[in-house]
Structures are given as structure tokens and as C-alpha cells.
MOPAC internal coordinates of N, CA, C and O (Angstrom, degrees):
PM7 1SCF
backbone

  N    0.0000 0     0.00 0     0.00 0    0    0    0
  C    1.4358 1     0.00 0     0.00 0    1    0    0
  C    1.5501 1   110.39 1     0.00 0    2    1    0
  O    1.2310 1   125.38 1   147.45 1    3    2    1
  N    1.3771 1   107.26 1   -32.55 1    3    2    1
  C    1.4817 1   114.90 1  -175.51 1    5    3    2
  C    1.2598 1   102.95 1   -55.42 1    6    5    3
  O    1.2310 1   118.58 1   108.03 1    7    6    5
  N    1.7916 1   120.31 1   -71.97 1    7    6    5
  C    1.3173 1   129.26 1  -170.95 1    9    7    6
  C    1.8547 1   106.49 1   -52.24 1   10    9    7
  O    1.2310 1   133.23 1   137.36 1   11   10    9
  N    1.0115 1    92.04 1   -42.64 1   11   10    9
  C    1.6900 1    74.46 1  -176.57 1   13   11   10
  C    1.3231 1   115.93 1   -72.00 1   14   13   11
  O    1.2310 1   113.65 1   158.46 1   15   14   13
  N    1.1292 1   129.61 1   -21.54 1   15   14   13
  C    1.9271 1   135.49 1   150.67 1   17   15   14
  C    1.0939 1    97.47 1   -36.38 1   18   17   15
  O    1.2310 1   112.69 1   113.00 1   19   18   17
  N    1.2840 1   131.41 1   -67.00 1   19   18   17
  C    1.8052 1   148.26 1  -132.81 1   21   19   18
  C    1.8689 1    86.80 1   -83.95 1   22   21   19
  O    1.2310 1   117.49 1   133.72 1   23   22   21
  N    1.4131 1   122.38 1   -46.28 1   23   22   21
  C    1.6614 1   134.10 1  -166.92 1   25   23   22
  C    1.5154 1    89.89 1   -72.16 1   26   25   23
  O    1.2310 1   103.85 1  -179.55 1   27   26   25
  N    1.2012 1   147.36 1     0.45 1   27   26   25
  C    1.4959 1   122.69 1  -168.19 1   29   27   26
  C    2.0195 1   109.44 1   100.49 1   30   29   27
  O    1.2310 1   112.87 1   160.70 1   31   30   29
  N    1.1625 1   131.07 1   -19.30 1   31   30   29
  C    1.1703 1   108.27 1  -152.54 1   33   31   30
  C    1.5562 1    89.30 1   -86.78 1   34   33   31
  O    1.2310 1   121.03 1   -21.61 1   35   34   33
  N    1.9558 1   115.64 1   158.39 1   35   34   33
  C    0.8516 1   149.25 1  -176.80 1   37   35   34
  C    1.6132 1   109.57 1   -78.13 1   38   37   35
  O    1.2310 1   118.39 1   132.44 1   39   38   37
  N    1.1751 1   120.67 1   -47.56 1   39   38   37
  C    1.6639 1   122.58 1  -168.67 1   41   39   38
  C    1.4804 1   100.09 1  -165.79 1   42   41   39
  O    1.2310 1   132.21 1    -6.51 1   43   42   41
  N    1.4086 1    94.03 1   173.49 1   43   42   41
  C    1.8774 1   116.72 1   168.13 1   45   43   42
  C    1.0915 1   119.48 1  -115.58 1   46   45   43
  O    1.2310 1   114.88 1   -16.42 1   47   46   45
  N    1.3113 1   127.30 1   163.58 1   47   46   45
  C    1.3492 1   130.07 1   143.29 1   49   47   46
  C    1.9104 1   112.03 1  -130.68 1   50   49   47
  O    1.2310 1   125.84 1   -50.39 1   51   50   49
  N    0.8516 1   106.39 1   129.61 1   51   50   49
  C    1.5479 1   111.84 1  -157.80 1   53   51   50
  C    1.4113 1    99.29 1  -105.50 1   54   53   51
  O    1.2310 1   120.29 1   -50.21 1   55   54   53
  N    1.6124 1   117.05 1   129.79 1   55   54   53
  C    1.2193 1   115.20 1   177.43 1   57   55   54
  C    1.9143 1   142.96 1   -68.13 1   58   57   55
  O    1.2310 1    99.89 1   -46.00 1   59   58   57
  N    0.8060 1   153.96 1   134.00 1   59   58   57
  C    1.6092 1   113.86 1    25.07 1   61   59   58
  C    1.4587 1   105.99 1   -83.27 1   62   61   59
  O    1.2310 1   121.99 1   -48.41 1   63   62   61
  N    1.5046 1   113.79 1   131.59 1   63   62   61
  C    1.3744 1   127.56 1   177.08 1   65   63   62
  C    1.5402 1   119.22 1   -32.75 1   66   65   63
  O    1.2310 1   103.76 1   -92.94 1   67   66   65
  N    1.3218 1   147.50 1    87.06 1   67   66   65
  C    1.3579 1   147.24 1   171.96 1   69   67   66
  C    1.6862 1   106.72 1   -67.61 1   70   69   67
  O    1.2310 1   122.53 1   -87.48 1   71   70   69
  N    1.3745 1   112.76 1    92.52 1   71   70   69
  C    1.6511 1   121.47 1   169.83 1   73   71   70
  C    1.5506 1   102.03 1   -29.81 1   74   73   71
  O    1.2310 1   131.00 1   101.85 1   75   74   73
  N    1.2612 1    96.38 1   -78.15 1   75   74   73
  C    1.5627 1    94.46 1  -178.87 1   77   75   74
  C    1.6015 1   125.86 1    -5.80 1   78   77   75
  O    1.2310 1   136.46 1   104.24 1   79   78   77
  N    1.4384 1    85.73 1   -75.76 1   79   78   77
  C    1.4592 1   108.78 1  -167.15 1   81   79   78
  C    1.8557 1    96.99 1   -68.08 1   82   81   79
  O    1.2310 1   106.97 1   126.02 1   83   82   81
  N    1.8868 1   141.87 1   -53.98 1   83   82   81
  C    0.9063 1   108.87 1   152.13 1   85   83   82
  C    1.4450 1   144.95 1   -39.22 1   86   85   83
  O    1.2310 1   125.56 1   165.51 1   87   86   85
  N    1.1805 1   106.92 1   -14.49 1   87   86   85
  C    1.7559 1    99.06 1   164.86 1   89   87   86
  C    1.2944 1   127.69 1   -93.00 1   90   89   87
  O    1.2310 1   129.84 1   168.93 1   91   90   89
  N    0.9677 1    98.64 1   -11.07 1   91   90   89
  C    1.7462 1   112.54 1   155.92 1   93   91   90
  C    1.1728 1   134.77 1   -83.26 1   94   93   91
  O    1.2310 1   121.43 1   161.90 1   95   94   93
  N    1.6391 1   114.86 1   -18.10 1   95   94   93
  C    1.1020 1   119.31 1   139.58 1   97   95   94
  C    1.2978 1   166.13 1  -108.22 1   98   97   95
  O    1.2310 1   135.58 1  -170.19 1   99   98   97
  N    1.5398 1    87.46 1     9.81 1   99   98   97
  C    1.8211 1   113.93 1   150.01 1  101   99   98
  C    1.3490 1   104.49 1   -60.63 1  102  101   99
  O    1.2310 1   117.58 1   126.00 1  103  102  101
  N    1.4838 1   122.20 1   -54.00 1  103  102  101
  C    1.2449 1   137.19 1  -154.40 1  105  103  102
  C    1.7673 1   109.13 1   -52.47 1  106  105  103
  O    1.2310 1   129.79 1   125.93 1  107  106  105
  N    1.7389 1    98.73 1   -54.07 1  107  106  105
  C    1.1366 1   122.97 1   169.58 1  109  107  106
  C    1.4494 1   134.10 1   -32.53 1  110  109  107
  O    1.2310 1   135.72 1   123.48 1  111  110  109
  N    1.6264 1    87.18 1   -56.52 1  111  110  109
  C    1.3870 1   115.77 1   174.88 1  113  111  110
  C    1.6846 1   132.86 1   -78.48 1  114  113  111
  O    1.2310 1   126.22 1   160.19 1  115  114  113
  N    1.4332 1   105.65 1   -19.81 1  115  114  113
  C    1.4696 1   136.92 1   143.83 1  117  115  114
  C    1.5616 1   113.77 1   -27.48 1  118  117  115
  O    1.2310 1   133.24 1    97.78 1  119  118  117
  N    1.4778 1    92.02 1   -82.22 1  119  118  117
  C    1.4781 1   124.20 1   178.31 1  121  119  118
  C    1.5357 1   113.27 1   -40.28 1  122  121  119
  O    1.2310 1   120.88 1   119.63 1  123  122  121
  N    1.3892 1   115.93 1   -60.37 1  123  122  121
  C    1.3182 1   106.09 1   175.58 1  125  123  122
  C    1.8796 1   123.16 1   -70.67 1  126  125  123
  O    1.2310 1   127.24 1   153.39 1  127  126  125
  N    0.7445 1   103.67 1   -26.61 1  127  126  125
  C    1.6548 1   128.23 1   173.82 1  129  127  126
  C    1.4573 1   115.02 1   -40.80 1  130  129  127
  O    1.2310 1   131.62 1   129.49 1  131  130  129
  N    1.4935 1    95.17 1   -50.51 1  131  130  129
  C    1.8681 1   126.20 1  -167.37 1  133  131  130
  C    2.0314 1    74.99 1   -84.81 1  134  133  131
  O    1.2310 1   122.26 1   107.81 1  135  134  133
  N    1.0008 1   113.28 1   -72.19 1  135  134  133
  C    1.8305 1    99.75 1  -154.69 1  137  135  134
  C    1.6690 1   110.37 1   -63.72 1  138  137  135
  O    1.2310 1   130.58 1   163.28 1  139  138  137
  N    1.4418 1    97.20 1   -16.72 1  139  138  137
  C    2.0107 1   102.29 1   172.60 1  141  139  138
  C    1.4359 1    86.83 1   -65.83 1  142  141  139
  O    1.2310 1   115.90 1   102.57 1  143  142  141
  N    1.4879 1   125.39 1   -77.43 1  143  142  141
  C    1.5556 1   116.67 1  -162.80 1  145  143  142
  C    1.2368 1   115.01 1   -34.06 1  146  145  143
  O    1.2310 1   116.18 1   112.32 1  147  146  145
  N    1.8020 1   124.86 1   -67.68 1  147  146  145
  C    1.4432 1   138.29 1   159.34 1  149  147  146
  C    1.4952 1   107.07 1    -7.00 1  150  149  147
  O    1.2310 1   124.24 1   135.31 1  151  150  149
  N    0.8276 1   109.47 1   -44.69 1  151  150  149
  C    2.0153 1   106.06 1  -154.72 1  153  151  150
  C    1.3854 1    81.52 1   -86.35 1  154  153  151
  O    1.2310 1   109.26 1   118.89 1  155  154  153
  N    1.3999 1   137.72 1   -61.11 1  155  154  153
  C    1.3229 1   138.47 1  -135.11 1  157  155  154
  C    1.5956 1   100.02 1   -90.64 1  158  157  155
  O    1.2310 1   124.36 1   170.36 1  159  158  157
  N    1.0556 1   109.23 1    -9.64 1  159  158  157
  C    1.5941 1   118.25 1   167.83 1  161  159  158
  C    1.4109 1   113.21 1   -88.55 1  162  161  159
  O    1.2310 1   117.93 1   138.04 1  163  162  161
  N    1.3804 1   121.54 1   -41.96 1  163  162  161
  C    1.3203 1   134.45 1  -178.33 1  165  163  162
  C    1.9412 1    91.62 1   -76.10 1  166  165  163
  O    1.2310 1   116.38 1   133.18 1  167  166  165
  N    1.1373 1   124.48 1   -46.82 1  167  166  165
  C    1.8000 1   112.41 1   173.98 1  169  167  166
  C    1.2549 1   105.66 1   -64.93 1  170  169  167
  O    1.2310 1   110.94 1   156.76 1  171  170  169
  N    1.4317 1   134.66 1   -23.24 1  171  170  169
  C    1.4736 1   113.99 1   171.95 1  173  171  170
  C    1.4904 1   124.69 1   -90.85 1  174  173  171
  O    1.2310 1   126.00 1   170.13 1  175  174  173
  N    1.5790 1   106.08 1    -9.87 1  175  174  173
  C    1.5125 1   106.01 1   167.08 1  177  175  174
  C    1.5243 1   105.38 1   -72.51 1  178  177  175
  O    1.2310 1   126.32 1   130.54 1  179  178  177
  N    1.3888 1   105.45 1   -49.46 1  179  178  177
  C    1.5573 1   106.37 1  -166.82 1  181  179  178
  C    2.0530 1   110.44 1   -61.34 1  182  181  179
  O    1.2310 1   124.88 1   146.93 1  183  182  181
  N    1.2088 1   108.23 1   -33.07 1  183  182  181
  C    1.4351 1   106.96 1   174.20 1  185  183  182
  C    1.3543 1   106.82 1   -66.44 1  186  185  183
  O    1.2310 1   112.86 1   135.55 1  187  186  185
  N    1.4282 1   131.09 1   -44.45 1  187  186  185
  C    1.4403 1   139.19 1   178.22 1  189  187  186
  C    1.4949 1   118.06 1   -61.11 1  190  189  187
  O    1.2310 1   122.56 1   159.93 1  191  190  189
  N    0.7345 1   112.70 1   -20.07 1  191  190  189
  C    1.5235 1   140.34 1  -169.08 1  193  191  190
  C    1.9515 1   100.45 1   -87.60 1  194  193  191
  O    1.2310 1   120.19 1   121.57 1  195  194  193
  N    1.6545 1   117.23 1   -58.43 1  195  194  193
  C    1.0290 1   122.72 1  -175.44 1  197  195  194
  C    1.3630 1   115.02 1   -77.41 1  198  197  195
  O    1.2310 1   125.14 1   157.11 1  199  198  197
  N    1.3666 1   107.72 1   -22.89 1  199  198  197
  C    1.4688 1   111.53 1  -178.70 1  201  199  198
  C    1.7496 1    93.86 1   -76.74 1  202  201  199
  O    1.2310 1   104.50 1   138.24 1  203  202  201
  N    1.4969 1   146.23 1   -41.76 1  203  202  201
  C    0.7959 1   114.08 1  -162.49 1  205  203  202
  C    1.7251 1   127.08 1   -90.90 1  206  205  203
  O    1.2310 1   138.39 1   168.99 1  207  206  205
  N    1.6220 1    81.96 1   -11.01 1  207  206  205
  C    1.7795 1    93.27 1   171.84 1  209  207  206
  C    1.4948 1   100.46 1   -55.81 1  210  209  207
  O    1.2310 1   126.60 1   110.34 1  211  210  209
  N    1.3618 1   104.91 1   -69.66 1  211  210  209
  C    1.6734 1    99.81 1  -169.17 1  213  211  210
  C    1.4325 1   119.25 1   -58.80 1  214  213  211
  O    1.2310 1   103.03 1   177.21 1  215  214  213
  N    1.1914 1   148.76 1    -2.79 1  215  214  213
  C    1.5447 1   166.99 1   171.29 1  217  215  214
  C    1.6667 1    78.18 1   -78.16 1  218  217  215
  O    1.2310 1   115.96 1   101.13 1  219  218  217
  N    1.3440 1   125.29 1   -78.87 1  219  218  217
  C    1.9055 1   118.31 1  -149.40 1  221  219  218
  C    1.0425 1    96.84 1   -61.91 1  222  221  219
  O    1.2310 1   103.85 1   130.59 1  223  222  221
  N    1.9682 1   147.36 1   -49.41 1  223  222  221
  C    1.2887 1   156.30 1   168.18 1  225  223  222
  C    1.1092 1    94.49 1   -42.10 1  226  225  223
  O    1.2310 1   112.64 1    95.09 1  227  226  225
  N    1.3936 1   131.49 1   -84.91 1  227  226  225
  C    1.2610 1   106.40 1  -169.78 1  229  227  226
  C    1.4685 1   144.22 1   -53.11 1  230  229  227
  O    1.2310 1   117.22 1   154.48 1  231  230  229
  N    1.4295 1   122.89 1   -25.52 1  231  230  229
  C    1.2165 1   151.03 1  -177.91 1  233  231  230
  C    1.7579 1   100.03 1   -54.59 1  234  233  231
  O    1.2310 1   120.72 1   113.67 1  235  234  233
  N    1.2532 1   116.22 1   -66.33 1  235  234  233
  C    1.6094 1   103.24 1   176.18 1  237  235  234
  C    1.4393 1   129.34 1   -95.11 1  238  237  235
  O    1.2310 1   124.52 1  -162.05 1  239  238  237
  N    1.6955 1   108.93 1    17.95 1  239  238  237
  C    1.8751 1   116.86 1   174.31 1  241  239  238
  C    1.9779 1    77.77 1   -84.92 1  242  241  239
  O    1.2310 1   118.23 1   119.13 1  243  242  241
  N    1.5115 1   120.97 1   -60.87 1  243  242  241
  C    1.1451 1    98.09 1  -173.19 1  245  243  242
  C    1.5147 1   128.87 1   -42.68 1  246  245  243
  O    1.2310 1   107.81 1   128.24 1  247  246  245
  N    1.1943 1   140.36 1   -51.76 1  247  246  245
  C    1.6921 1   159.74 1  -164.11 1  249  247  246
  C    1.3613 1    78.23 1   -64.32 1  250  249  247
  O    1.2310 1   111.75 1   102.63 1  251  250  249
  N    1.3162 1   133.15 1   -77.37 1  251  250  249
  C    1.6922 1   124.80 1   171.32 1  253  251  250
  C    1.1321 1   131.30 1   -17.34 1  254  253  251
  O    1.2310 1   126.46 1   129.31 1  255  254  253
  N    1.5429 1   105.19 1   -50.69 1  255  254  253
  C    1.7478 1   108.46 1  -168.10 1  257  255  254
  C    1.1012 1    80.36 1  -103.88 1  258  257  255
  O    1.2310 1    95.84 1  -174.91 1  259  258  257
  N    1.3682 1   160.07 1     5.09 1  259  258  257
  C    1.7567 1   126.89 1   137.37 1  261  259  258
  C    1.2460 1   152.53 1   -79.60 1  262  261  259
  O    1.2310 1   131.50 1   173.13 1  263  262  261
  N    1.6767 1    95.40 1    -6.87 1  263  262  261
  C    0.9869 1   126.80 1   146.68 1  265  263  262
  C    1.3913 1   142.77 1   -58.12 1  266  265  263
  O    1.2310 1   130.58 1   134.74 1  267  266  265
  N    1.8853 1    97.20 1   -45.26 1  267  266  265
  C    1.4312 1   101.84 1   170.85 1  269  267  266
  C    1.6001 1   102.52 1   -75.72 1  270  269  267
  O    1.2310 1   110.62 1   111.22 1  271  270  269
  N    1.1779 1   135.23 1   -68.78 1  271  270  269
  C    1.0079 1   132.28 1   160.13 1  273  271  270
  C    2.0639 1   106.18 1     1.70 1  274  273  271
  O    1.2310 1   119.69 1    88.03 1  275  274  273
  N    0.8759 1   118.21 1   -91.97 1  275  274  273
  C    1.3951 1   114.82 1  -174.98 1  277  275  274
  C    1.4235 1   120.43 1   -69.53 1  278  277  275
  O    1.2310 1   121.84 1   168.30 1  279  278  277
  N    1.4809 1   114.09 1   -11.70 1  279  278  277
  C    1.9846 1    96.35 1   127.62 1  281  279  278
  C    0.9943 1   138.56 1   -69.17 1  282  281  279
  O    1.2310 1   116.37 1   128.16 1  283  282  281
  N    1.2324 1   124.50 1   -51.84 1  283  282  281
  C    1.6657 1   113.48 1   169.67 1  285  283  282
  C    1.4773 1   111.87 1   -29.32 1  286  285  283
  O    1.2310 1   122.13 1   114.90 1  287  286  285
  N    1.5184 1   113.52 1   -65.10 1  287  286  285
  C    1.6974 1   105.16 1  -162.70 1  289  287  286
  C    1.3260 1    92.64 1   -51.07 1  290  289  287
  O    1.2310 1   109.42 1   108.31 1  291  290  289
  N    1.5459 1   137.43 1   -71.69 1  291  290  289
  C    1.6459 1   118.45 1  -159.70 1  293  291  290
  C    2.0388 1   122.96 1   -90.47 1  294  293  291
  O    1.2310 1   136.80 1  -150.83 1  295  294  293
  N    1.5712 1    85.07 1    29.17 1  295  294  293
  C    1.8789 1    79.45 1  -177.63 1  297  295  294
  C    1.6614 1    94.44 1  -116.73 1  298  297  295
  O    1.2310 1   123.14 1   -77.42 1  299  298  297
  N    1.5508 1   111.59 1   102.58 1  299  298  297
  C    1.7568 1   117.90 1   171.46 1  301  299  298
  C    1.4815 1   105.89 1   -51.18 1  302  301  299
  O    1.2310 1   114.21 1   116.83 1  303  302  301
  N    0.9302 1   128.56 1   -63.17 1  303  302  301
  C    1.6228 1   124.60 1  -178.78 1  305  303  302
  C    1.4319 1   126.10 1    -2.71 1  306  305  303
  O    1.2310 1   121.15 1   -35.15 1  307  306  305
  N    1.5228 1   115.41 1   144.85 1  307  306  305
  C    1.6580 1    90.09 1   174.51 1  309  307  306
  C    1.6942 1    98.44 1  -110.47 1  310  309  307
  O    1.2310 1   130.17 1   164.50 1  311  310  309
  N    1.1593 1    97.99 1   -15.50 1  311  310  309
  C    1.7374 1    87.54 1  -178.22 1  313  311  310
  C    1.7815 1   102.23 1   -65.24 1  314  313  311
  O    1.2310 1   128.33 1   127.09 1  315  314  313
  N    1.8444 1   101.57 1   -52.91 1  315  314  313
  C    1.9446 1    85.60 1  -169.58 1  317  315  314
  C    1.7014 1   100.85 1   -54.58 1  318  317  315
  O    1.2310 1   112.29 1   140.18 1  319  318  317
  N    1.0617 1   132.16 1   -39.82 1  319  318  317
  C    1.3138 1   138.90 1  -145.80 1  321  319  318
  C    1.6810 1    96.89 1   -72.54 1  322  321  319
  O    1.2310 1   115.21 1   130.74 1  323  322  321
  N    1.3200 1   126.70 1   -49.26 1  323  322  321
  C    1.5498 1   130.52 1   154.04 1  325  323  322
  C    1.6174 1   117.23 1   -40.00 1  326  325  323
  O    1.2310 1   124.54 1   121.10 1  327  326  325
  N    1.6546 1   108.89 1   -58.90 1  327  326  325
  C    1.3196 1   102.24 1   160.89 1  329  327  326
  C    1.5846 1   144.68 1   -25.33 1  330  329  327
  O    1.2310 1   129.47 1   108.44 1  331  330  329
  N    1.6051 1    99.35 1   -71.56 1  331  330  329
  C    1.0856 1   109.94 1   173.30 1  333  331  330
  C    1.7059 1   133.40 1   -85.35 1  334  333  331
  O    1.2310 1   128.99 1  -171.37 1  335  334  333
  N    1.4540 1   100.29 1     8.63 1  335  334  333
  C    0.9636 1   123.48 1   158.04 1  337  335  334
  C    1.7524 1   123.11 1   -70.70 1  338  337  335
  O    1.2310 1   122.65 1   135.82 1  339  338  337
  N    1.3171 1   112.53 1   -44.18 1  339  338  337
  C    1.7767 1   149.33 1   155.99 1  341  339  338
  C    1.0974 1    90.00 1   -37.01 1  342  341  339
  O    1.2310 1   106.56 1    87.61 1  343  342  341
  N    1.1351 1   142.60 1   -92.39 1  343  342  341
  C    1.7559 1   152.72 1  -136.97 1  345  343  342
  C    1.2300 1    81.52 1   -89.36 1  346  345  343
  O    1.2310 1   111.21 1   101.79 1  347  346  345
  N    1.7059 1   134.16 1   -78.21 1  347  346  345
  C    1.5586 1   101.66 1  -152.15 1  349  347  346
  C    2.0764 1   121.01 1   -54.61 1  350  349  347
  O    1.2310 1   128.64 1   152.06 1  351  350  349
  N    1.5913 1   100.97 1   -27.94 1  351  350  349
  C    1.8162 1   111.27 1   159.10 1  353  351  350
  C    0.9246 1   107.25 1   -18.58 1  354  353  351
  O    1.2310 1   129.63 1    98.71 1  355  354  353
  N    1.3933 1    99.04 1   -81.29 1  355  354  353
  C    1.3241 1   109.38 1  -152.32 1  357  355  354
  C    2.0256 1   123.08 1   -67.55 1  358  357  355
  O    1.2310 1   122.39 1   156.57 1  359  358  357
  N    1.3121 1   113.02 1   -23.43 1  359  358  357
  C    1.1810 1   138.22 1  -172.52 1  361  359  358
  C    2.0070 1    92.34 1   -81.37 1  362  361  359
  O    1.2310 1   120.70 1   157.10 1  363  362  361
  N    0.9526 1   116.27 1   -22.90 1  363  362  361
  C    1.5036 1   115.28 1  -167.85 1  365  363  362
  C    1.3585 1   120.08 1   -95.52 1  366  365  363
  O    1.2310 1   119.52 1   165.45 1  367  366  365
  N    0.9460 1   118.53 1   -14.55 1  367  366  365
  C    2.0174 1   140.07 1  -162.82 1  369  367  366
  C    1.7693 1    93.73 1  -102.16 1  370  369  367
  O    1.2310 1   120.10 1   180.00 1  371  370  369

């Protein structure tokens, strides 16, 4: 029983076969099956989910930093020009 633990196997059923007790452990084995799927559905919402926060966040820091970007080239100033220098920094790291 050990080695076959040690080989990968999941469970036993030890002979003479008790129905009973196989239906309790299909049943068993059901059960966890359904909450493996559950989770792995719930990790692909939650990955899907993170990918799109950071896609919408990112979506308007860019429109921002192209903007600042095309102030700098036409704003002489040194204060805006420091400014937008600040925000695009910081948006870039």
C-alpha cells in the first residue's frame, strides 16, 4: 500500500469489494474533482480579472504620458517643462 502511495496512486479499495464503501468512494472522489475544477475556474477568473484592471490603468497613464510628452516639445517654460517632466518620471519607472 505504501509503494503504491509513494507511485502516485490516490486511494484503495481492498478486496472483497464492499459496494457500499465503493460508493462512497466514487462519491468522495466526485467531490473533490468538482472543488479542483471550482478553484481552477475561480484562478482563471481571478487572473482574467487582473489582466484587465491593469489593461484599463494602463490605457489612460498612456494617453497621459503622450500628452505630456507632446507638451514638453511645444511648452518653453521651465517650470511646466520640470512639471511634466515629474509625471511623465514617475509614470515610466
Amino acid at each position: 500500500m505504501a509503494r503504491g502511495l509513494d507511485a502516485g496512486a490516490d486511494d484503495f479499495i481492498h478486496k472483497p469489494v464492499n459496494g457500499l464503501e465503493l460508493r462512497a468512494r466514487v462519491r468522495s472522489m466526485l467531490r473533490i474533482k468538482q472543488r479542483h475544477d471550482e478553484l481552477q475556474t475561480m484562478m482563471r477568473l481571478r487572473a482574467d480579472l487582473s489582466d484587465m484592471i491593469i489593461h484599463d490603468i494602463r490605457s489612460p497613464l498612456t494617453t497621459i504620458t503622450m500628452y505630456c510628452d507632446l507638451l514638453q516639445r511645444y511648452t518653453p517654460q521651465p517650470e511646466a517643462q520640470e512639471a511634466l517632466h515629474t509625471i511623465t518620471a514617475r509614470w515610466s519607472d
